[in-house]
C-alpha positions as CSV (number, residue, x, y, z in Angstrom):
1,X,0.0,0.0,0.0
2,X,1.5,3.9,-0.8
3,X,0.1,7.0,0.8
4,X,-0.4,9.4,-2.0
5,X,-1.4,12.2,-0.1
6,X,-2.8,13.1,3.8
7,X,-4.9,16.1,4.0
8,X,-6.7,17.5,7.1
9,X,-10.5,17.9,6.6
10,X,-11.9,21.1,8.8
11,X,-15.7,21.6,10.0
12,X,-16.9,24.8,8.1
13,X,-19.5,26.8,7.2
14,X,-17.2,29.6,5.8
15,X,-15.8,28.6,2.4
16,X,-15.0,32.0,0.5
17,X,-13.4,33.4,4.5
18,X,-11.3,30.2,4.2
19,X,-10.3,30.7,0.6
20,X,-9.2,34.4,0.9
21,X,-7.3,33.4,4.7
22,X,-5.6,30.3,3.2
23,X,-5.0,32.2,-0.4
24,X,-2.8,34.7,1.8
25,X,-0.5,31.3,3.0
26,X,-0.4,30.8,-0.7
27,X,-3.1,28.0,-1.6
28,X,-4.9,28.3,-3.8
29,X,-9.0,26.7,-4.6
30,X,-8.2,23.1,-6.6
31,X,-12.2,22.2,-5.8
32,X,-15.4,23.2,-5.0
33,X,-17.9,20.8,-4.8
34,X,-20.4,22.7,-2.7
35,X,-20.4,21.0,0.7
36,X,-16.6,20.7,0.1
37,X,-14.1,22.5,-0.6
38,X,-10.1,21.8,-0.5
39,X,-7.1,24.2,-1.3
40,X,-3.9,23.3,-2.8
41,X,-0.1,24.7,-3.2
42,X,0.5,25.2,-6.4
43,X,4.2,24.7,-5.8
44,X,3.1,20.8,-4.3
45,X,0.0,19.9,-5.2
46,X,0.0,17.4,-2.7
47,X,-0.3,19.9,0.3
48,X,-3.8,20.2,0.6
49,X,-6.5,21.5,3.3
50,X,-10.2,20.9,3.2
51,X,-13.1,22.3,4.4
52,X,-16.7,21.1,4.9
53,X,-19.6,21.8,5.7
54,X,-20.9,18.4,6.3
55,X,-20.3,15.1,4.2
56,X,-22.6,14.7,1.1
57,X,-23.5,10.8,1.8
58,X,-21.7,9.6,4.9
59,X,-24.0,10.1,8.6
60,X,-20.5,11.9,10.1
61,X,-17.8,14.3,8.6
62,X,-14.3,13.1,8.8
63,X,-11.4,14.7,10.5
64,X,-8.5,13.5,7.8
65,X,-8.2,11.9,4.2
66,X,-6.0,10.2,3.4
67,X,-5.9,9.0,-0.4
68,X,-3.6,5.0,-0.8
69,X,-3.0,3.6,-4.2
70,X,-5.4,0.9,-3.5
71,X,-8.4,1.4,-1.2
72,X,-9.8,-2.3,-1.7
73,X,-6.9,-3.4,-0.1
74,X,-6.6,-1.0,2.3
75,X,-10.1,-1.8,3.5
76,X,-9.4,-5.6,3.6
77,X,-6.2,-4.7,6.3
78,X,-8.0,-2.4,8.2
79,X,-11.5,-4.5,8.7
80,X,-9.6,-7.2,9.1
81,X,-7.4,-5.4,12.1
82,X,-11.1,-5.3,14.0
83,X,-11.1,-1.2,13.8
84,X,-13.9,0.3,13.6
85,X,-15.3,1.2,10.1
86,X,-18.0,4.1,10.3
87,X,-18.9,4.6,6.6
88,X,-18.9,1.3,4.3
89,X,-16.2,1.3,1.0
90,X,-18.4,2.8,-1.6
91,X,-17.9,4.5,-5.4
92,X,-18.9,7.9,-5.0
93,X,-20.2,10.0,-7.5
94,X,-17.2,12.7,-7.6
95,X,-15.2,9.7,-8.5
96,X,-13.2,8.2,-6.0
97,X,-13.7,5.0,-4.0
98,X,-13.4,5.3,0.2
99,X,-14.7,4.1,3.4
100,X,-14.2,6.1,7.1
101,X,-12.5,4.1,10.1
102,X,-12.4,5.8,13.3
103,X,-8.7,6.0,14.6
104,X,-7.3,5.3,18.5
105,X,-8.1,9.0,19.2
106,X,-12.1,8.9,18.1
107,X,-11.2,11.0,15.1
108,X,-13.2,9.8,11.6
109,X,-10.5,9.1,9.0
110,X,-11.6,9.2,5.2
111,X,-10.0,6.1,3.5
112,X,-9.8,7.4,-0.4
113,X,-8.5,6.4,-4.1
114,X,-9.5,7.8,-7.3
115,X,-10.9,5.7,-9.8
């Protein structure tokens, strides 16, 4: 398994504050899908913040993403570890594939690839 990316997801209700705050640190908007919306470097794409207002079709909003080169797998380990999985591996329609497992610390981590 490879870790493509890790990205901290924040609780929200203030996108265009956010964009104009972060845009000072130098990020800049890479997606906006309504409820979400993350920020990118455009030096390294890679370093990425998020914020939501809630998650489109999962009952809790995560505190992290973290995007593997193979989620199927990556769900197989971790269910298979007994931790606790709080959204079920699903396609979504922005087209990626992830599931949420709660870490050691009670914080919701969104499991992701992109199909």
């Amino acid at each position: 398994m490879t870790v493509r990316r890790v990205m901290p997801i924040l609780r929200s209700d203030t996108a265009q504050g956010n964009r104009e705050f972060y845009g000072l640190l130098g990020f800049e908007e890479v997606m906006d899908l309504g409820w979400i919306v993350t920020l990118a470097s455009p030096s390294t794409p890679a370093a990425q913040i998020s914020f939501m207002t809630s998650d489109k079709t999962a009952p809790i909003t995560p505190d992290m993403s973290v995007e593997v080169d193979d989620v199927d797998a990556t769900y197989a380990i971790v269910r298979d570890s007994g931790a606790e999985i709080v959204h079920p591996l699903q396609d979504e329609e922005w087209g990626v594939r992830r599931f949420f497992v709660r870490d050691p610390n009670g914080r919701v981590i969104n499991v992701v690839s992109h199909r």
